[in-house]
TORMAR-134910 format. One record per residue (C-alpha): residue in one letter; x, y, z. Coordinates in steps of 0.1 Angstrom, whole numbers, plus 5000, padded with zeros to 4 digits. Layout:
residues N
res/c1/c2/c3
A/X/Y/Z
...
***
This chain:
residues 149
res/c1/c2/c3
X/5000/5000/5000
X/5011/5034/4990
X/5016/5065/5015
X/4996/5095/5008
X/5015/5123/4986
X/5030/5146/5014
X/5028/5121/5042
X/5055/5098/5052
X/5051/5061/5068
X/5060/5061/5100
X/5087/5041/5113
X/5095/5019/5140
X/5121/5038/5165
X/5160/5023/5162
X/5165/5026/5200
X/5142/5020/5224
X/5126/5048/5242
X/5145/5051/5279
X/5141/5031/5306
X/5149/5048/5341
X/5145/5013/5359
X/5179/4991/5363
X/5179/4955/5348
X/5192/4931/5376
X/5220/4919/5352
X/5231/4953/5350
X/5232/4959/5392
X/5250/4925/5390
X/5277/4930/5366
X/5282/4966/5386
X/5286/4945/5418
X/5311/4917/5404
X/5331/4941/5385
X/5336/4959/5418
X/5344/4932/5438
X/5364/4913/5410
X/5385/4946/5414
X/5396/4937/5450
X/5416/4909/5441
X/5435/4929/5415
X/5441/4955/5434
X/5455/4932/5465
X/5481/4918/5440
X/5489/4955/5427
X/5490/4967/5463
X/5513/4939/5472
X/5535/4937/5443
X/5542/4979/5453
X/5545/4976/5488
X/5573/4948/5477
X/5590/4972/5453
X/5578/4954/5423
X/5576/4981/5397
X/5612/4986/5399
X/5638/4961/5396
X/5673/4960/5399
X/5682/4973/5361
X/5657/4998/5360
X/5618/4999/5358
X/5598/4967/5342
X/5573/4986/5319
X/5554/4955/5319
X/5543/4962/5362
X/5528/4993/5356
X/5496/4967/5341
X/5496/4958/5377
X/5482/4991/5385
X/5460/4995/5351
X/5439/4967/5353
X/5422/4970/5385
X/5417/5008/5377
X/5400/5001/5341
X/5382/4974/5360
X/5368/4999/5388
X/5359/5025/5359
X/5342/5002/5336
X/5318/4987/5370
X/5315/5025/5375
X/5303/5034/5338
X/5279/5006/5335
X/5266/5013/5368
X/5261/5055/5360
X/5246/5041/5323
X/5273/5053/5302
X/5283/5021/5284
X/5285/4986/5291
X/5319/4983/5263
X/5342/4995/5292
X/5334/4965/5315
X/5341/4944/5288
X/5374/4958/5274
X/5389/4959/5311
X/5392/4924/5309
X/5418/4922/5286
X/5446/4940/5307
X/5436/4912/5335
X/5438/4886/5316
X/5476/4893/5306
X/5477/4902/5342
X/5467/4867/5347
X/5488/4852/5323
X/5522/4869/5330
X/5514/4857/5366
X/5506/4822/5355
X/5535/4823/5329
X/5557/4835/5358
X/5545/4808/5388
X/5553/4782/5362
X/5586/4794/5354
X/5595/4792/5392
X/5580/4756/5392
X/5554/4766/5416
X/5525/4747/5415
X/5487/4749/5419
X/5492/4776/5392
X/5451/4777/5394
X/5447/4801/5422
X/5455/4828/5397
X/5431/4817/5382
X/5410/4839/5406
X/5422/4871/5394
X/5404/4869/5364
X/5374/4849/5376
X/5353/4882/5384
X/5358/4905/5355
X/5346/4876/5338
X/5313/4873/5354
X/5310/4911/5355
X/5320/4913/5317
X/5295/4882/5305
X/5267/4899/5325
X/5272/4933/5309
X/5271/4916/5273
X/5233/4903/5286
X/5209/4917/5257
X/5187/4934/5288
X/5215/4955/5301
X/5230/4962/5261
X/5194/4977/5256
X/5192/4996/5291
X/5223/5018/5283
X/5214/5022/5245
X/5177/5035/5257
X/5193/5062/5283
X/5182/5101/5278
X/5206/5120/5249
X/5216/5156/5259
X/5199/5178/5235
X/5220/5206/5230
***
């Protein structure tokens, strides 16, 4: 069916109009990406109170991720939580999972074992990142109020 000369068809919206209540998911992933933070930051606490971004030739660049990943983790939790983007939660679990890594790679270099405790580093940014990928929160921060300038 044709639309009248001078009229257009109305279309269906692309984003869906805002919702000021919180999915659950959302809340969730806020929470675990907190608290998966606490663990990161004990190993970054530790590693500095033990002079660990320093070594004897000079400072190891690679340390300093020690400090960055609990931080991204903290601000992602914190964006997703204010409804500025779920993407941040998500992205800050790339810096701690090479934090995990190195610190696996490391243990197993030493011939440590039980190298799956580390293992616990990465197990709440995972959570918190899977959660904020839920369709439910996705549409929640796509459907927040624009400024209108």
């Amino acid at each position: 069916m044709s639309t009248p000369p001078g009229r257009s068809r109305r279309r269906a919206p692309d984003v869906v109009p805002a919702d000021p209540s919180m999915p659950g998911l959302a809340l969730a992933a806020g929470i675990v990406g907190i608290i998966g933070a606490v663990p990161l930051l004990f190993v970054a606490v530790l590693a500095v109170a033990l002079g660990g971004l320093s070594a004897d030739s000079g400072p190891d660049p690679w340390t300093y991720l020690l400090i960055l990943a609990p931080l991204l983790q903290l601000f992602g939790a914190v964006c997703l939580l204010v409804r500025r983007g779920w993407l941040p939660l998500v992205l800050a679990l790339v810096p701690t999972v090479v934090l995990t890594v190195a610190v696996i790679v490391t243990a197993a270099g030493q011939g440590s074992e039980g190298l799956g405790w580390p293992l616990l580093l990465v197990a709440g940014p995972v959570v918190a990142a899977a959660l904020a990928l839920a369709p439910s929160v996705r549409r929640w921060i796509a459907g927040r109020p624009r400024r209108t300038t």
